[in-house]
C-alpha positions as CSV (number, residue, x, y, z in Angstrom):
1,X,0.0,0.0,0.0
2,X,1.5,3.3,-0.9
3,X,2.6,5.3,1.8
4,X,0.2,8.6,2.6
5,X,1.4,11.9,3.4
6,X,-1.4,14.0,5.2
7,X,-3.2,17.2,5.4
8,X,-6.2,17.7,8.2
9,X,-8.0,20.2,6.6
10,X,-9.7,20.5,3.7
11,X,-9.7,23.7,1.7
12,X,-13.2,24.7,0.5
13,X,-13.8,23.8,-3.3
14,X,-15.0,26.3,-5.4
15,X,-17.7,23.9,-6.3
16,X,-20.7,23.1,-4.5
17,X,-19.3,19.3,-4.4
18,X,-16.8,17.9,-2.4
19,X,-15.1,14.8,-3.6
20,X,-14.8,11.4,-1.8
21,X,-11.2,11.3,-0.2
22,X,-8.6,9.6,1.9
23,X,-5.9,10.9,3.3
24,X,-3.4,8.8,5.8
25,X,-2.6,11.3,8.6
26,X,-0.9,8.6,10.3
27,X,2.7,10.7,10.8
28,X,1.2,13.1,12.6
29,X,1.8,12.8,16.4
30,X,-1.4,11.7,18.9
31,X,-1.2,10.8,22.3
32,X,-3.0,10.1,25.3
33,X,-3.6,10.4,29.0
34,X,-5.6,8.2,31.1
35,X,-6.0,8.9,35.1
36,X,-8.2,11.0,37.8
37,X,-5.9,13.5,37.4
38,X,-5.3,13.6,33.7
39,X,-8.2,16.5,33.1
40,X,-6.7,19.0,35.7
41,X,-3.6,18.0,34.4
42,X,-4.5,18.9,30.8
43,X,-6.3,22.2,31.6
44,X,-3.2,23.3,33.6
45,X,-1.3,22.7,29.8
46,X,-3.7,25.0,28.8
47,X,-6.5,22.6,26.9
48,X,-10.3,22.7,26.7
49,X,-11.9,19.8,27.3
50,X,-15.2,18.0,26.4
51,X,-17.6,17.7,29.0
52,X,-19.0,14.3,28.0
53,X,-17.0,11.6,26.9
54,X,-17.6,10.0,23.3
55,X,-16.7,14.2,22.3
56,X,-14.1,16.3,21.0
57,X,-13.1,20.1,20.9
58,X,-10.8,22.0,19.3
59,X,-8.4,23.8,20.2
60,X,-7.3,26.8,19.4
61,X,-4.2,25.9,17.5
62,X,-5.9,23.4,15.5
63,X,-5.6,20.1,17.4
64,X,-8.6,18.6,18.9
65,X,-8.5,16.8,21.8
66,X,-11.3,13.7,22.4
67,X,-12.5,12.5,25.4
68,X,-12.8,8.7,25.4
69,X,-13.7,8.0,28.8
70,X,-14.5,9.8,32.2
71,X,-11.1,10.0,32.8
72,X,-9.0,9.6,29.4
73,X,-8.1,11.6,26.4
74,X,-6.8,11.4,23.0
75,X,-5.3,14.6,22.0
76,X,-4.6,15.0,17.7
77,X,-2.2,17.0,16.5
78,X,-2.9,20.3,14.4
79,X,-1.3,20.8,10.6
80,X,-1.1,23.9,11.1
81,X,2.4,23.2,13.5
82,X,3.1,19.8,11.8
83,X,1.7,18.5,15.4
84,X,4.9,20.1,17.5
85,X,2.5,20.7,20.4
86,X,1.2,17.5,20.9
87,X,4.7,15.8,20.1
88,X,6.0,18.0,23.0
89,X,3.3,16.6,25.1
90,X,4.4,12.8,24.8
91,X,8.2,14.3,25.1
92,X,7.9,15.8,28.2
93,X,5.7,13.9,30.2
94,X,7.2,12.1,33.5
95,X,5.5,9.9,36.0
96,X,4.8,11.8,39.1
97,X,2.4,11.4,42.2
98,X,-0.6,12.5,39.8
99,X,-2.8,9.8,39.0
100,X,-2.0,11.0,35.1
101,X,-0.5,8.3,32.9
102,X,1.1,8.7,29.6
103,X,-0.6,6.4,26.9
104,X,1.5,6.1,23.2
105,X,-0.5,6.3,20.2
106,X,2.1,7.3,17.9
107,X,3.0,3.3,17.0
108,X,-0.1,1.8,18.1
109,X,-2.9,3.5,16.4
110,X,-2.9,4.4,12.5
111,X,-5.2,7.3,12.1
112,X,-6.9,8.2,8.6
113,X,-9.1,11.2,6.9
114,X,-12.2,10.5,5.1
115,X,-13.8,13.6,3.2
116,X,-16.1,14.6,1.3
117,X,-19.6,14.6,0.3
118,X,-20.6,11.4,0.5
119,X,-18.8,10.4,3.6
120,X,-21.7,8.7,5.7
121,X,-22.5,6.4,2.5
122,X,-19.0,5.5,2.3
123,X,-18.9,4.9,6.1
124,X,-22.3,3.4,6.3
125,X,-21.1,0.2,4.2
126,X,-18.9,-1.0,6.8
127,X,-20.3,0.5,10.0
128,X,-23.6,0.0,12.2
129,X,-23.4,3.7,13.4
130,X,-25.2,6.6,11.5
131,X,-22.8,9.3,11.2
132,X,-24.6,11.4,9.2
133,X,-24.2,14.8,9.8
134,X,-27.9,15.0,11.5
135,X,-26.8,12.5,14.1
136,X,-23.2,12.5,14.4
137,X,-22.7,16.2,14.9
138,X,-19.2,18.5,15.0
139,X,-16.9,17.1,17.5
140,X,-19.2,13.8,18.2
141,X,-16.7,11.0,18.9
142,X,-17.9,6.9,17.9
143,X,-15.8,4.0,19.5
144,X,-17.3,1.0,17.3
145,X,-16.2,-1.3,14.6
146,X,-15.8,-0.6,10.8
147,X,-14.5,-3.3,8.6
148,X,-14.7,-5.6,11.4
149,X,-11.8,-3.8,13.1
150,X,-12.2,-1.5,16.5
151,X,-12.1,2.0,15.5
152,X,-12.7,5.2,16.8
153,X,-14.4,8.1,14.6
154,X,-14.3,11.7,15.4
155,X,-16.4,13.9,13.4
156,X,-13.8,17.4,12.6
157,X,-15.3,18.6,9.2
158,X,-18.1,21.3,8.9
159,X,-21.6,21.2,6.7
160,X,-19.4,23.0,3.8
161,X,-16.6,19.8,3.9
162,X,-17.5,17.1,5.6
163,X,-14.5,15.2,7.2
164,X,-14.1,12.1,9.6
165,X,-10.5,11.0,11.3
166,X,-10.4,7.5,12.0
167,X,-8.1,5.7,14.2
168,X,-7.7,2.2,14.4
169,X,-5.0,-0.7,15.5
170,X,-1.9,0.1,13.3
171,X,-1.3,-3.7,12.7
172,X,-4.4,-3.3,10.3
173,X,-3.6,-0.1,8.1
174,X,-3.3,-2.0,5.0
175,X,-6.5,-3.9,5.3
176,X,-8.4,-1.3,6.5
177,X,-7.4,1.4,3.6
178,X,-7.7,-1.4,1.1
179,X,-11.7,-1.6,2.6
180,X,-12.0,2.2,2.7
181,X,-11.3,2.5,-0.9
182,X,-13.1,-0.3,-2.1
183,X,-16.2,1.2,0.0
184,X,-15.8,4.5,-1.8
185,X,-15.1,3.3,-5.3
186,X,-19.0,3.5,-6.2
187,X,-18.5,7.3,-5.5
188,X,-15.0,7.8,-7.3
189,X,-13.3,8.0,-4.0
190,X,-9.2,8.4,-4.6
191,X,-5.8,8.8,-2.4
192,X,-4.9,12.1,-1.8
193,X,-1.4,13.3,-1.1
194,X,-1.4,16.5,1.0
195,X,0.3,18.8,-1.8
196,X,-2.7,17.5,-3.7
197,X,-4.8,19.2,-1.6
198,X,-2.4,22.2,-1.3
199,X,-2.5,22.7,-4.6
């Protein structure tokens, strides 16, 4: 399977439709935290958090941060820094007498973009879960199964460009892009490369 570069963010088309895409973001850093003191912890780094857990937010540099659980959290890196921020989170981290624990994603979990229009029908051939925009709103967060495998689906595009970020066991990338495109193929889904959206 060719190796992806990736972009987060799609810049709007000057047409009405958006195309069905994939883009591998898995080289940009993730991480997470687990623990009773992981939140405080976070918010003294200067994050927003979800309330709820099964949600996301975004930051203000353009990573998002998802809450999985009551007490753990995924936080995905921005483009806009090449994900320097979150990378610096994993770096400095050290095991202290807060109940905060460092959890690696960066070798564990491959992490894709699906975008376009018709990204619930694409989605909707291997998943139970409606994630169409009327019920799986901005920042909504689905820990399921597509393609068989356990996944975990955070909703980061807009009703302009519609765009989901998957992350599922690494182990899996190239059967799980190989069922993502074959799953878009009846709506001309392609690979994108991110100086293919840049252009």
């Amino acid at each position: 399977m060719t190796s992806l570069k990736a972009e987060v963010f799609l810049a709007p088309s000057p047409t009405p439709f958006q195309p069905c895409l994939l883009t591998d973001l898995s080289e940009l850093p993730r991480v997470g935290f687990r623990g009773a003191d992981s939140a405080a912890y976070l918010q003294a780094r200067g994050y927003r958090l979800p309330e709820r857990p099964n949600q996301a937010l975004r930051q203000g540099d353009g990573s998002w941060v998802a809450r999985l659980s009551q007490t753990e959290y995924l936080l995905l890196a921005s483009f806009a820094d090449r994900g320097v921020r979150v990378a610096s989170e994993e770096a400095r981290w050290v095991q202290d007498e807060q109940r905060n624990y460092l959890l690696p994603r960066q070798d564990s979990h491959a992490w894709v973009q699906l975008s376009g229009d018709e990204c619930s029908a694409v989605m909707a051939k291997l998943c139970g879960v409606d994630l169409r925009a009327q019920a799986f709103a901005l920042g909504a967060v689905a820990q399921t199964s597509v393609a068989r495998i356990n996944v975990i689906v955070v909703n980061v595009g807009s009703a302009e460009v519609p765009v989901l970020w998957i992350l599922f066991d690494r182990a899996s990338r190239e059967y799980f892009s190989g069922a993502m495109l074959d799953a878009m193929g009846e709506f001309g889904g392609r690979i994108v490369e991110v100086d293919d959206l840049m252009a």
